[in-house]
C-alpha positions, 0 to 999 in steps of 0.5 A, a space after each residue: 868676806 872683809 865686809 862681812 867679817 866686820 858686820 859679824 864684829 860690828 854686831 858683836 860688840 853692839 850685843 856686847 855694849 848692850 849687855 854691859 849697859 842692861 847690867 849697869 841700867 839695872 844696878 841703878 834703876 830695877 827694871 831697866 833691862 830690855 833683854 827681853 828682846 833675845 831672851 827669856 825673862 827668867 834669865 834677865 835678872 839673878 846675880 849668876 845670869 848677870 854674871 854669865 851674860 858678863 861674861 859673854 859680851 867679855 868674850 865677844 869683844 876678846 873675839 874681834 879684838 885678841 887675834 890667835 888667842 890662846 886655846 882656852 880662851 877660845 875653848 871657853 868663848 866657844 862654850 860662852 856662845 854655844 850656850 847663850 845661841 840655846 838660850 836665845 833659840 829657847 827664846 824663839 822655840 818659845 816664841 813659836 810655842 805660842 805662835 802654834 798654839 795661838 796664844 799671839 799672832 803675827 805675820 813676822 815668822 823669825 823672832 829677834 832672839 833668832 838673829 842674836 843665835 845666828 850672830 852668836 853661831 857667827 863668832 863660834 865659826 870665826 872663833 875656830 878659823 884656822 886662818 884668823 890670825 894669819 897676816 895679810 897684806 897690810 891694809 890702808 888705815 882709812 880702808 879699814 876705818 872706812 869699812 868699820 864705819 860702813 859696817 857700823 852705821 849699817 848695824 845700827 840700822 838693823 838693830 832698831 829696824 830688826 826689832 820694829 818688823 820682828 816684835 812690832 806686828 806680834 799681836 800679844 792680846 789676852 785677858 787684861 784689866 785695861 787696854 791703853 790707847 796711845 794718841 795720835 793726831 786728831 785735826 781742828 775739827 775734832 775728825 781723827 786722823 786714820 792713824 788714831 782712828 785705826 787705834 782706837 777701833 782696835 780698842 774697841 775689838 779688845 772690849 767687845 771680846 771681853 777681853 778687857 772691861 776699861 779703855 785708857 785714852 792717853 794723849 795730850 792736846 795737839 797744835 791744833 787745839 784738839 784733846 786726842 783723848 776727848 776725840 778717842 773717847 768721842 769714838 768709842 762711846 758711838 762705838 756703844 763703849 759706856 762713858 764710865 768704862 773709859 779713863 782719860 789721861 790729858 796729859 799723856 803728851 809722850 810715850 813715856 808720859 802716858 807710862 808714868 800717867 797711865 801706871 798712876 791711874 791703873 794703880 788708882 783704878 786697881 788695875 793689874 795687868 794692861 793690853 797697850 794699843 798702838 801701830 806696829 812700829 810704835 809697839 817695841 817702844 811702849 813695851 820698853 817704856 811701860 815695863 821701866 814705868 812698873 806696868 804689866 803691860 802686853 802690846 797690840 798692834 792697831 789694825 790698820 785700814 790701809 798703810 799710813 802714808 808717811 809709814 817709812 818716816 814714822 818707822 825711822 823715827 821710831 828707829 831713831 826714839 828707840 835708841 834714845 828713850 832706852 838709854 835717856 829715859 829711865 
């Protein structure tokens, strides 16, 4: 029960510290927050939802660290996580609205913002347990600090990976002005690897359903000598896409410098909105990045002939990419 104690704690004050760096993100750049992952957009932005969320990751860190705190406090933590554990169920209540009515597909049934309102129903039991401030027999130092760290690497984990399986496979395709297809490894020959094959063929679906009328192709020229861009747009023109409905970005030659190409380009085209087309683990990624960039954008996981054969090191990367481009690229 020790361990599972300090996974809950450990959980909390990660949503705490990520609450505190969205508030701080946004007071410097507009658009920075990616609260989006555990609740609705309408309660991403406003001076008094900022200071309500405050106000949760202030009352979460008192829960693991003020043992017997006095009653209103613990009156008040409990309504502060009451009512963020209904904001984010109406997170997920509005993820399966969409899901029952077919407006995005996906074979993850639990959204993220369901495992923040089991996190956060957590501290509201652990705010209430009579035996929470009792002594014990006195722990080793290095027993606790051992379990912590346990504890925490473990957290870090889950987070990234949590968003990857939940948000990545969610197919949000609709009516759009564009789909951008992110680049992948295209070999001397000019042959595609399956992974951008894989992409760029989902494109093409996106097109000939009408649901968008332009293709991006957005990569940079590999070590092998090969533009991925001339290789996708190769693709999709014997795919029976006209050459003039396809925009190549030869200098996309990262997520975030496909965003920053990509929004010069709608916004040179008059695009409006964008579906951005990738594989699964690659997707949470894109849609932080393009929404820091200022675009519209709606992800689609590629529809992947077979599972690429270095998938579980492409998902640790992603891991991995994701805490650092959300708190080094702006």
């Amino acid at each position: 029960m020790k361990f599972l104690r300090t996974l809950i704690d450990a959980g909390s004050l990660a949503l705490a510290t990520f609450i505190f760096v969205n508030l701080f993100g946004d007071l410097l750049k507009s658009g920075f927050s990616a609260d989006y992952f555990w609740i609705l957009p309408v309660t991403s932005s406003g001076a008094g939802w900022s200071i309500l969320k405050l106000g949760l990751a202030l009352f979460l860190i008192f829960r693991v660290f003020i043992h017997n705190q006095p009653r209103i406090m613990v009156f008040s933590g409990t309504i502060m996580f009451g009512f963020f554990s209904i904001v984010a169920l109406t997170n997920a209540f509005q993820f399966f609205r969409l899901l029952f009515a077919g407006a995005i597909r996906t074979p993850s049934i639990i959204p993220f913002s369901f495992l923040v309102v089991l996190l956060l129903a957590a501290n509201m039991y652990l705010s209430f347990r009579s035996d929470w401030g009792k002594a014990g027999k006195k722990e080793p130092v290095y027993r606790k600090l051992a379990r912590w760290v346990i504890a925490g690497g473990i957290v870090a984990g889950l987070i990234p990976l949590g968003i990857i399986l939940t948000m990545g496979p969610t197919d949000y395709s609709r009516k759009a002005d564009a789909a951008i297809i992110l680049g992948a490894k295209a070999y001397a020959d000019g042959t595609p690897s399956l992974v951008l094959d894989d992409r760029v063929k989902t494109g093409i679906r996106l097109y000939k359903k009408g649901l968008v009328s332009r293709l991006i192709m957005t990569g940079g020229t590999g070590r092998e000598g090969i533009s991925e861009p001339q290789v996708m747009r190769r693709l999709a023109m014997e795919a029976g896409i006209p050459e003039e409905d396809i925009i190549c970005d030869e200098t996309g030659v990262n997520t975030a410098a496909s965003a920053r190409n990509c929004l010069e380009l709608m916004k040179r085209n008059g695009f409006k909105s964008a579906l951005a087309v990738s594989h699964y683990y690659h997707t949470p990624r894109i849609k932080m990045l393009f929404k820091r960039a200022g675009i519209r954008c709606y992800v689609v996981p590629a529809r992947m002939t077979r599972r690429p054969a270095r998938e579980p090191y492409y998902v640790f990367r992603e891991c991995a990419a994701i805490y650092y481009h959300y708190l080094l690229t702006w």
